[in-house]
C-alpha positions in Angstrom: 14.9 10.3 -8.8 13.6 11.2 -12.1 10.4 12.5 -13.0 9.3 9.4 -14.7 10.1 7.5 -11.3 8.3 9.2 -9.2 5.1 9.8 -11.4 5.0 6.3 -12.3 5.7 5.7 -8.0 2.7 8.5 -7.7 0.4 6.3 -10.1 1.1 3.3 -7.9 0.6 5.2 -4.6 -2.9 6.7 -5.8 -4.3 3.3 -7.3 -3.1 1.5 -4.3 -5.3 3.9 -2.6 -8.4 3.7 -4.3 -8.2 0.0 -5.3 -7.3 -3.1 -2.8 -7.5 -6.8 -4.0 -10.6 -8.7 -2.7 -8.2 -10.8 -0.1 -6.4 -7.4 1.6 -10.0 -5.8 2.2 -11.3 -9.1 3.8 -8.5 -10.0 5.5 -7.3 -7.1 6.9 -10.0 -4.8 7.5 -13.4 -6.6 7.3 -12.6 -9.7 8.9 -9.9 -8.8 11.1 -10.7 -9.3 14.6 -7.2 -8.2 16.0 -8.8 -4.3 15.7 -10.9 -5.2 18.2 -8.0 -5.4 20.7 -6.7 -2.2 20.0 -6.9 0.4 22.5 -7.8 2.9 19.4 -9.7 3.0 16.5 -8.4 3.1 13.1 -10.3 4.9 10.2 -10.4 3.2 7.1 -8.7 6.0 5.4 -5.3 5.3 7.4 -6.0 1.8 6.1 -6.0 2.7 3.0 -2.8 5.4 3.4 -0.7 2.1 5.2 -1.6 0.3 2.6 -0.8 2.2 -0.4 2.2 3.3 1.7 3.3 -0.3 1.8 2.2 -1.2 -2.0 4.5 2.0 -3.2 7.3 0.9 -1.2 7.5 -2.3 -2.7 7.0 -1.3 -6.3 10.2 1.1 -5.1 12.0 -1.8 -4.0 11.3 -4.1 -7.2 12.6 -0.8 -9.3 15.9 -1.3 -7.5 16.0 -4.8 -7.5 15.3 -4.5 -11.4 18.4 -1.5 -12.1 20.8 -3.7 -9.9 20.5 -7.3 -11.1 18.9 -6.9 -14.5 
């Protein structure tokens, strides 16, 4: 991976982090009732880390997607 790649992967990771659309925050943390049934509590910080985690892995895939077939 090239240092462009994984700066511009580290820009997506850390705005993923501090910025969620409206719709994820409501429906997955301040409306979600299946935390509830959890045995455990989850911080909103691993929120946040799962989801940025999961925005940065699909920005990786869409880079792929885009070298392969474009």
């Amino acid at each position: 991976m090239t240092k462009v790649r994984i700066s511009l992967l580290g820009f997506v990771f850390l705005s993923a982090f501090f910025y969620q659309p409206n719709w994820v925050y409501e429906n997955f943390w301040s409306k979600a009732d299946f935390y509830d049934s959890l045995p455990f509590t989850v911080p909103y910080l691993v929120f946040l880390f799962i989801y940025a985690a999961i925005t940065t892995a699909l920005a990786e895939l869409g880079i792929r997607f885009i070298k392969k077939y474009v």
